[in-house]
TIKOL-465224 format. One record per residue (C-alpha): residue in three letters; residue number from 1; x, y, z. Coordinates in steps of 0.001 Angstrom, whole numbers, plus 500000, padded with zeros to 6 digits. Layout:
REM TIKOL-465224
> Ala,NUM,X,Y,Z
...
***
This chain:
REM TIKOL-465224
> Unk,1,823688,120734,578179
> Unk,2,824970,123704,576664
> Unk,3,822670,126190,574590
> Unk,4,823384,128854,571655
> Unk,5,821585,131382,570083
> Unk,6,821389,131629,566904
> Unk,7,820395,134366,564004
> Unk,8,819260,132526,560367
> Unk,9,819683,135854,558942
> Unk,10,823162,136057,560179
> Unk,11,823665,132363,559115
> Unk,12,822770,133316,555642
> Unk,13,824620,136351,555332
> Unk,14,828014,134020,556557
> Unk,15,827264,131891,553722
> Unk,16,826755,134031,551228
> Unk,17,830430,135477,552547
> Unk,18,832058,131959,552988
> Unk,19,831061,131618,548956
> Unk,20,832505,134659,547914
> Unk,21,835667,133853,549891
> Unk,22,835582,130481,548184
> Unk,23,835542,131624,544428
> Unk,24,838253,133663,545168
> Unk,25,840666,131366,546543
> Unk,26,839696,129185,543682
> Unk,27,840818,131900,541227
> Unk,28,843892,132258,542847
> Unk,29,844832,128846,543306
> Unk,30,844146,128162,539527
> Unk,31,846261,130779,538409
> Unk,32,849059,129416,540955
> Unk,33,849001,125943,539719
> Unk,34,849221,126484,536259
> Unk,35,852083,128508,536624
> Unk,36,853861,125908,538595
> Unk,37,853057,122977,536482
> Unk,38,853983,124882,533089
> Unk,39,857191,125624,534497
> Unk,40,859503,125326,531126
> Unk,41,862746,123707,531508
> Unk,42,865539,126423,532414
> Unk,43,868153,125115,529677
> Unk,44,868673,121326,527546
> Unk,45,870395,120428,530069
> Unk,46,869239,117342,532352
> Unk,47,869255,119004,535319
> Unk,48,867121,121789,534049
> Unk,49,864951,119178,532698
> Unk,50,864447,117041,536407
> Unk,51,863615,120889,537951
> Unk,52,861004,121554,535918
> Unk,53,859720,117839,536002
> Unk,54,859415,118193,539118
> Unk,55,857980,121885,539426
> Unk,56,855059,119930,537397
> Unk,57,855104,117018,539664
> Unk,58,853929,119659,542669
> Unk,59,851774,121644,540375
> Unk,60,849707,118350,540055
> Unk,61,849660,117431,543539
> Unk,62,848701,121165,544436
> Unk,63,845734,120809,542186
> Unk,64,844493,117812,543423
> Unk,65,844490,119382,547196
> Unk,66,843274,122420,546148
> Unk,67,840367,120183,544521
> Unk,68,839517,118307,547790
> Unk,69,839506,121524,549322
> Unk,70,837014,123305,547218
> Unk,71,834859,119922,547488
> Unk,72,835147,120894,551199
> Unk,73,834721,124586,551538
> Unk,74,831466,123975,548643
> Unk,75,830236,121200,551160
> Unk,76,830951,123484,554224
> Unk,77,828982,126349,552673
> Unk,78,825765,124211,551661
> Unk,79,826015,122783,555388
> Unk,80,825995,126628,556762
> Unk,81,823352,127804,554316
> Unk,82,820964,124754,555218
> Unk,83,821959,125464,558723
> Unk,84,820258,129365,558696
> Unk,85,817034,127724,556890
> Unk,86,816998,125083,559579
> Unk,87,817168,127623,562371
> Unk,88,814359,130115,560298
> Unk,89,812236,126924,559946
> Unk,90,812051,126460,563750
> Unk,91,811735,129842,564683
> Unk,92,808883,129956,562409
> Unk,93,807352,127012,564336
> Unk,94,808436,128480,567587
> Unk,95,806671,131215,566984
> Unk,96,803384,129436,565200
> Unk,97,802980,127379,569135
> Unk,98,803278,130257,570699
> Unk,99,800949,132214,568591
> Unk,100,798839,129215,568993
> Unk,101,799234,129075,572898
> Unk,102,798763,132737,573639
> Unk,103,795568,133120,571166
> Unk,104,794246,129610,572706
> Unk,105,794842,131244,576038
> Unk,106,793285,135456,574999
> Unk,107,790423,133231,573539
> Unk,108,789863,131707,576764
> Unk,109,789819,134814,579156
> Unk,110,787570,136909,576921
> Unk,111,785446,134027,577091
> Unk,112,785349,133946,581044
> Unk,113,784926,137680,581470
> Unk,114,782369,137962,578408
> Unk,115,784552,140040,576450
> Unk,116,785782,140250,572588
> Unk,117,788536,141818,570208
> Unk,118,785761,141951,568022
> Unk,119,783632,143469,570301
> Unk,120,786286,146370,570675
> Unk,121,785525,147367,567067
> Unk,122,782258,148675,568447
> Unk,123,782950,150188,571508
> Unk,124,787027,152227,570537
> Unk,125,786545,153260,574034
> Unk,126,787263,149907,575351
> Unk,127,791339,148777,576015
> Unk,128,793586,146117,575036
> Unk,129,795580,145333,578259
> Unk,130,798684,143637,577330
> Unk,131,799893,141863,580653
> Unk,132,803349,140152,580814
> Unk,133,804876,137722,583138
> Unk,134,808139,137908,585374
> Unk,135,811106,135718,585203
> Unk,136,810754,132600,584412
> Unk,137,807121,133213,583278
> Unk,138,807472,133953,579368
> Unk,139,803659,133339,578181
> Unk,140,801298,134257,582107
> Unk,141,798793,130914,582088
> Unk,142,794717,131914,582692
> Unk,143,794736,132564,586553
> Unk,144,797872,135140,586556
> Unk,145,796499,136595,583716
> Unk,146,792946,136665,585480
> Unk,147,794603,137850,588479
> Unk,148,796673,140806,587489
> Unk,149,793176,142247,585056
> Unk,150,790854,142148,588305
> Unk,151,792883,143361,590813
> Unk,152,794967,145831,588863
> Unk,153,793912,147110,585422
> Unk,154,789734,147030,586139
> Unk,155,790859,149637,588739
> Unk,156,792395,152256,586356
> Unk,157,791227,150896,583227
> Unk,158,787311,149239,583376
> Unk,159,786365,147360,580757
> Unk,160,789726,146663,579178
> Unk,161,790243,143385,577304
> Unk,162,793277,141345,579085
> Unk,163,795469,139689,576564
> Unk,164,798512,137707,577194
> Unk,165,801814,138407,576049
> Unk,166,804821,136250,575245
> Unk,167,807865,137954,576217
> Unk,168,811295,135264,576851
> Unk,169,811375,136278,580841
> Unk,170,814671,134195,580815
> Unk,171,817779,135386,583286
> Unk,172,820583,132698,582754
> Unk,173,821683,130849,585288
> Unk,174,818772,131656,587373
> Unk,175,816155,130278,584766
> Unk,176,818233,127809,582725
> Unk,177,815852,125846,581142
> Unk,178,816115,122435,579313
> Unk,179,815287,122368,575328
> Unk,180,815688,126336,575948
> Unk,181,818203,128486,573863
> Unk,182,820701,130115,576730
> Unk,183,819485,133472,576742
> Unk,184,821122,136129,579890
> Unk,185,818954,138696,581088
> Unk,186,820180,141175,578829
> Unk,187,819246,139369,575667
> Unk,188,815786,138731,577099
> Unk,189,815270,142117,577705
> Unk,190,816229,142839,574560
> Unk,191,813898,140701,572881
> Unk,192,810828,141120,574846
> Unk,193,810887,144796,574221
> Unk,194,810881,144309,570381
> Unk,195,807941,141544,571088
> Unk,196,805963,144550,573441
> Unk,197,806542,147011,570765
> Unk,198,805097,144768,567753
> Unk,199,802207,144013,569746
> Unk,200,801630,147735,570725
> Unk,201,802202,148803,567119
> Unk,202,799208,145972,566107
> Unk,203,796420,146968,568912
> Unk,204,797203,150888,568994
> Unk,205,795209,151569,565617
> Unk,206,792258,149955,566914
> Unk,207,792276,151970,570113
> Unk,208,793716,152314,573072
> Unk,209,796578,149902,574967
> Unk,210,797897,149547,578001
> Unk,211,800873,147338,579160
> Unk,212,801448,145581,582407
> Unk,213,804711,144791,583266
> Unk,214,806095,142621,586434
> Unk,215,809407,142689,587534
> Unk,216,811575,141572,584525
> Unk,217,809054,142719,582338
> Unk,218,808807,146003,583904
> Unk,219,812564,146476,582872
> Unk,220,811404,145775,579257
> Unk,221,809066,148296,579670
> Unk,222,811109,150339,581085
> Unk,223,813535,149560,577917
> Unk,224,810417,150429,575644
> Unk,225,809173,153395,576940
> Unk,226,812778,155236,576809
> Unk,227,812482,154001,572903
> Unk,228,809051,155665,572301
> Unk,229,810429,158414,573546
> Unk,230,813739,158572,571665
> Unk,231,811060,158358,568978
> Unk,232,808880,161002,569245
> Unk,233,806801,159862,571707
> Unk,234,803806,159015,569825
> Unk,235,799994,157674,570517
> Unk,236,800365,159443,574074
> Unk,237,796803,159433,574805
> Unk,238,796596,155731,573103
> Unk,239,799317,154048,575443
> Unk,240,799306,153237,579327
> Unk,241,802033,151533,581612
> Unk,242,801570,149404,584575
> Unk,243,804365,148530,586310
> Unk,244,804827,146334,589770
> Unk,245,807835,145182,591442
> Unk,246,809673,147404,588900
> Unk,247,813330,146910,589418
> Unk,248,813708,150711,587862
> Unk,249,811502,151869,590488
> Unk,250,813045,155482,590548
> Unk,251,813238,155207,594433
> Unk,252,814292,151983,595108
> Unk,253,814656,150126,592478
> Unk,254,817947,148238,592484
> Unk,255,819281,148788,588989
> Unk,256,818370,152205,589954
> Unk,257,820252,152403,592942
> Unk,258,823553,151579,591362
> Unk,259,823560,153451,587639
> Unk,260,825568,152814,585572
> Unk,261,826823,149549,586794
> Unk,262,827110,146303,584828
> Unk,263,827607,142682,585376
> Unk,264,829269,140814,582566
> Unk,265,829150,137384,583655
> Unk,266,825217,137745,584323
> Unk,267,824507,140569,581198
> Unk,268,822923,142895,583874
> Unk,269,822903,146257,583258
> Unk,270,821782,149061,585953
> Unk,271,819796,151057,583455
> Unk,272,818581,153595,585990
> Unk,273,815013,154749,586783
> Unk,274,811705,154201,584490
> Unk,275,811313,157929,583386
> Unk,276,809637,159553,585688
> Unk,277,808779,162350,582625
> Unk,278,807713,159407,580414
> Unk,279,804990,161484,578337
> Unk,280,802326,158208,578844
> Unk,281,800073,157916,581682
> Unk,282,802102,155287,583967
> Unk,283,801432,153816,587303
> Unk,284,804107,152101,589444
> Unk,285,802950,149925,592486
> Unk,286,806019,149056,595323
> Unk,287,805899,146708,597633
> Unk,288,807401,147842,600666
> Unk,289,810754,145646,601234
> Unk,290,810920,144271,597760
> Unk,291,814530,143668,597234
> Unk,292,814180,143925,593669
> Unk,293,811725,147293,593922
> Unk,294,812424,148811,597347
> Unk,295,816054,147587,597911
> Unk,296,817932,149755,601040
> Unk,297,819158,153399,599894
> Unk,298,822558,152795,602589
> Unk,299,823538,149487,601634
> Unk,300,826418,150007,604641
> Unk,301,823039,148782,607350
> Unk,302,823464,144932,606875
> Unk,303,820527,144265,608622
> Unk,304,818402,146038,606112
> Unk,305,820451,144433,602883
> Unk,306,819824,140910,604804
> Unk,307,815987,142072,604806
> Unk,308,816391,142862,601566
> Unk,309,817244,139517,600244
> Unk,310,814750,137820,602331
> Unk,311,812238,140504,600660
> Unk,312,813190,139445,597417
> Unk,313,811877,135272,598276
> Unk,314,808794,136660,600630
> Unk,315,807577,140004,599229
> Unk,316,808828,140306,595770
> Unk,317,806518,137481,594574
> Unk,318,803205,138446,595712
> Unk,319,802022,141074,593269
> Unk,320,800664,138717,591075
> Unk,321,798125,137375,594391
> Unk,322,797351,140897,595394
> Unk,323,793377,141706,596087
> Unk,324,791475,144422,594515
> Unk,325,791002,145492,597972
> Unk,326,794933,145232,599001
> Unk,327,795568,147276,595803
> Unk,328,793168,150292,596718
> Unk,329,794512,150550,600237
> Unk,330,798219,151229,598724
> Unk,331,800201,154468,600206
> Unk,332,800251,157251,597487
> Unk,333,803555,158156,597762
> Unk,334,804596,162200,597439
> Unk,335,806036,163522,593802
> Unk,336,808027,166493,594023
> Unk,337,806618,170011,594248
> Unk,338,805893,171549,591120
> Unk,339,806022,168133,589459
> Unk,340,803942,167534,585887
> Unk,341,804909,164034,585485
> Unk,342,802202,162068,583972
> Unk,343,803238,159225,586228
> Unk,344,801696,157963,589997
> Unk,345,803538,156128,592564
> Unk,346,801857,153632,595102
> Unk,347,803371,151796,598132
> Unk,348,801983,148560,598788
> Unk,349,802591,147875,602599
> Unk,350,804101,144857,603814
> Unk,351,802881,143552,607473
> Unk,352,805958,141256,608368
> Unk,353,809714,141798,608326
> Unk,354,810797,139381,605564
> Unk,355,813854,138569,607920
> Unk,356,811517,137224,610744
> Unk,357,809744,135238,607916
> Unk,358,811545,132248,608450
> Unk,359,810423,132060,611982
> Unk,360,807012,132834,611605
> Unk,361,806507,129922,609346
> Unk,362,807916,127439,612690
> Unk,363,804552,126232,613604
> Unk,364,802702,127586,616605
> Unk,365,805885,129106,618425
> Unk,366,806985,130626,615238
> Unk,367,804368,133583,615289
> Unk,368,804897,134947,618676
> Unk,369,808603,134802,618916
> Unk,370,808511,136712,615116
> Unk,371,805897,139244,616824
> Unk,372,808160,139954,619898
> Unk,373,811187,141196,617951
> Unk,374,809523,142636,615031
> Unk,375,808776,146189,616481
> Unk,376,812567,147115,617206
> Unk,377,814147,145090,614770
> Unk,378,811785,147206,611902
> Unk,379,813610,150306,613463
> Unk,380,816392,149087,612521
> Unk,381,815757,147737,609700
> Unk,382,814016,150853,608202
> Unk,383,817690,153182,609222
> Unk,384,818707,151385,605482
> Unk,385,816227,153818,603931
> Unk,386,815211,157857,604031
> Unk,387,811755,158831,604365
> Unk,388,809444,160573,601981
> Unk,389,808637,164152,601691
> Unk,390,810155,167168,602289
> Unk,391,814137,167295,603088
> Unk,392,813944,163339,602037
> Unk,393,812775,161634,598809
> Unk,394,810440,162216,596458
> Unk,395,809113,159024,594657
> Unk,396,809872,160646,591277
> Unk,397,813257,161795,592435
> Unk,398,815859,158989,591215
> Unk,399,817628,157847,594335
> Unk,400,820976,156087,593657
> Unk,401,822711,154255,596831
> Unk,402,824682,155915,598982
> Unk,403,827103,154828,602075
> Unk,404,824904,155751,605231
> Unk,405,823020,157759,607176
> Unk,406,823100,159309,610357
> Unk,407,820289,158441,612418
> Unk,408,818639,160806,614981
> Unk,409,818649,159004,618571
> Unk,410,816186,161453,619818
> Unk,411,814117,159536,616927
> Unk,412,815468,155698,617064
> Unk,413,815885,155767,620972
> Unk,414,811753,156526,621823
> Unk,415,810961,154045,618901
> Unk,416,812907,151036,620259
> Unk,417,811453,151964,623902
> Unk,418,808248,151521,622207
> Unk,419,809219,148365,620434
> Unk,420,810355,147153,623509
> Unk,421,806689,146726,625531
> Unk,422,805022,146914,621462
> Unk,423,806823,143169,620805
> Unk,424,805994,141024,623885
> Unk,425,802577,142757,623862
> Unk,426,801731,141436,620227
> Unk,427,802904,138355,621388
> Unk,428,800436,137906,623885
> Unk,429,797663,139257,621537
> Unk,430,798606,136223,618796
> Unk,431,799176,133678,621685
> Unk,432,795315,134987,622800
> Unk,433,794416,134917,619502
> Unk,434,795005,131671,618874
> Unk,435,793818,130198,622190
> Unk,436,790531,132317,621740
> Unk,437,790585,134030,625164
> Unk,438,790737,137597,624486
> Unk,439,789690,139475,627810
> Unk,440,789829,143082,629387
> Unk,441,792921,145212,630431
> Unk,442,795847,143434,632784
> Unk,443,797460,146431,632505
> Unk,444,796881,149127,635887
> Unk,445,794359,151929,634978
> Unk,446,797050,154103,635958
> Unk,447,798465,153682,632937
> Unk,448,795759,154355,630782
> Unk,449,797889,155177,627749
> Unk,450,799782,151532,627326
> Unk,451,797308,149734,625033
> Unk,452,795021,146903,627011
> Unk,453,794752,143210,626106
> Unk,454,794348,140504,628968
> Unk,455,794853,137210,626762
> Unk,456,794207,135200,630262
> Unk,457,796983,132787,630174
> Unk,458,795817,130373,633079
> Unk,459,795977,127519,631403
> Unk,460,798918,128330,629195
> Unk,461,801398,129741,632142
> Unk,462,800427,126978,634109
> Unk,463,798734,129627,636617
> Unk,464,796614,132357,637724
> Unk,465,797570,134925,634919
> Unk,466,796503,138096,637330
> Unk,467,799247,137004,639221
> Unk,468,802116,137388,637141
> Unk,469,800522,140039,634841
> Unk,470,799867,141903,637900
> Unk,471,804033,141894,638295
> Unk,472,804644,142569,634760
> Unk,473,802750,145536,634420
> Unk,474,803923,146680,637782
> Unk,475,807297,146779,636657
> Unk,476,806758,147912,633352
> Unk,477,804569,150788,635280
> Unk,478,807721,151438,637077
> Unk,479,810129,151579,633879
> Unk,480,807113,153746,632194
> Unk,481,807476,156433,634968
> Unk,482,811198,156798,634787
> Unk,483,811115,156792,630588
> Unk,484,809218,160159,630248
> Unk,485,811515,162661,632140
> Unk,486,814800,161154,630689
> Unk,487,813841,161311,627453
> Unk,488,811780,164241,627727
> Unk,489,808846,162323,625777
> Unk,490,805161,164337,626152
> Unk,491,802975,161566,627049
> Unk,492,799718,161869,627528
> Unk,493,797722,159938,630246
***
């Protein structure tokens, strides 16, 4: 099934062309044939007579066609003109269900959390929060909307009234969708952000507003904050932004981290970074390994673009289930010195490598194979991106891609030692875990600095444990002894 969109006004205005166009062919063809059929005979002569005869023979026929085709083009041009109503007269309905289904749906959240529009009247202090969904999630149902008001805009903004907001969220051919006009990502972009700004431009007078946008929808923020300020930058104490898994994310982002950039066959534009100078008080939360919000600054590290991807299926989807509690724990991340943006950066830590992801979810085996490759493989993983703070990035600081860096192996070279003993030892925690024996240290006392866990494995090995953790961490001991020196690490014991 193939879809179109389609403007009535631009329907209309075609008509009204097509009409013009029309009466003047009309005018011209009338003038033609009569000069054709009134052709007078050149001389008495027969011959002269049979020419003209016939010159008014084809002046007939040419009106006759040129009559059929007028029927046409006049039948054509009703056809288009009824076409642009037709088109108006669903939009209007379009619009009228979706009215209806996002005031049906405001109704019924200010009704769970006890609060009004009207009541807003009465208190100015209190906030509209307009909340909009991601891709593929053009009007957010109760429980996202629910969701995203207690455990992100109660925290900044108490007592604000969460309203939904319709906003296309379409990205063809990711989210074709049947009985849906075709729409790319650029054209929903494009239209959301003149839906956010209407509904800004109706809430502002009555006090203040404050947007939340989620992936997609964070670009159409993005879109409409670079418009407010193009324009002045009014209401700045009125208006708030709330963005999460912002693919502008100034560090990080990916149509950040290649500006300029543009996919024709998808409409994608790499817009660059949500301004970090934006005039309106704006809060941007990351999840760490997003691919859509913290894709890899060296694209060149494989490992960390294949993370990446798996990021975007295990990470970048969570924002909407985040806690209250999750959401206050996140990592302010460092602005630059000096800096007088009016915006805050937050990194929401992520506890598994999406790339082990797949075999954590194998059940029962999954977990502690994930857990004894996860320590070095995040070393690697995490050479695909520069730190923060000084010499490195600064969250406000757009970061575009560039082809690699350099690790330090005096760095990498102590953490993948670590990861080395840090893996198999989590593994034996989660196989403990999950067996519920959890006793003291198998680990000699003369290595007091190795962290101590004795899951007692008896019945799991298939005998004593002491036995062969008594060998393990004997020749671990011995690898332990010989680590220091070489690498000249200052270890305390």
């Amino acid at each position: 099934m193939r879809y179109v969109i389609t403007a009535p006004e631009a329907l209309a205005a075609t008509a009204a062309d097509v009409a013009r166009i029309g009466t003047s062919i009309d005018t011209a063809s009338a003038a033609a044939a009569g000069s054709i059929s009134g052709l007078p005979a050149a001389a008495e002569d027969e011959v002269s007579a049979a020419v003209a005869k016939l010159f008014g023979l084809y002046g007939q026929e040419y009106r006759a066609l040129v009559g059929q085709a007028a029927a046409f083009h006049s039948e054509f041009t009703q056809a288009l003109a009824a076409a642009g109503n037709a088109y108006a007269l669903a939009e209007t309905g379009n619009v009228a269900r979706v009215s209806g289904a996002s005031n049906a749906l405001n109704a019924s959240v200010q009704a769970l959390i006890g609060q009004t529009l009207t009541g807003r009247g009465a208190s100015p202090a209190a906030s509209i929060a307009l909340i909009l969904g991601g891709t593929a999630n053009p009007l957010p149902d109760l429980e996202y909307v629910l969701g995203i008001d207690t455990s992100y805009i109660q925290r900044f903004f108490p007592g604000a009234i969460p309203m939904a907001l319709f906003t296309p969220e379409m990205f063809w051919p990711v989210t074709p969708q049947l009985g849906a006009p075709f729409s790319t990502f650029g054209q929903s972009v494009a239209q959301g952000v003149s839906l956010l700004n209407a509904a800004i431009n109706a809430n502002i007078s009555a006090g203040p507003v404050v947007v939340f946008g989620y992936s997609q929808s964070a670009t159409i923020v993005t879109d409409e904050i670079r418009a407010l300020m193009a324009a002045g930058s009014p209401n700045t104490s009125q208006l708030s932004f709330m963005l999460v898994g912002d693919p502008n994310n100034p560090v990080g982002g990916l149509l950040e981290r290649f500006p300029g950039f543009y996919i024709p066959a998808l409409d994608v534009a790499f817009n660059g970074a949500t301004p970090p100078n934006s005039p309106y008080l704006t809060t941007i939360y990351t999840a760490e390994y997003d691919g859509i919000a913290d894709a890899p600054q060296y694209p060149l590290h494989v490992l960390s673009d294949v993370n990446a991807i798996m990021g975007y299926f295990y990470v970048h989807n969570t924002y909407p289930f985040m806690t209250a509690t999750q959401v206050a724990n996140a990592v302010p991340l460092p602005t630059s010195p000096g800096y007088t943006g009016h915006t805050s950066y937050y990194m929401l830590m992520t506890q598994d490598l999406p790339l082990l992801q797949p075999i954590r979810d194998i059940p029962y085996a999954g977990p502690p194979i994930a857990d004894i490759f996860e320590p070095d493989l995040r070393v690697l993983v995490d050479l695909g991106y520069a730190d923060y703070g000084t010499g490195a990035n600064y969250a406000n600081i757009p970061t575009p891609s560039g082809l690699f860096s350099v690790p330090n192996p005096f760095t990498v070279i102590p953490d993948l030692i670590n990861g080395a003993w840090q893996g198999p030892y989590a593994a034996a925690v989660e196989i403990g875990v999950e067996s519920g024996l959890v006793s003291p240290s198998y680990f000699p006392t003369a290595y007091p600095w190795v962290p101590s866990v004795d899951p007692h494995l008896d019945y799991f090995l298939g005998q004593p444990s002491t036995t062969l953790l008594s060998t393990l961490s004997g020749d671990l001991g011995d690898v332990l002894e010989i680590i220091p020196p070489v690498f000249n690490l200052n270890i305390t014991t």
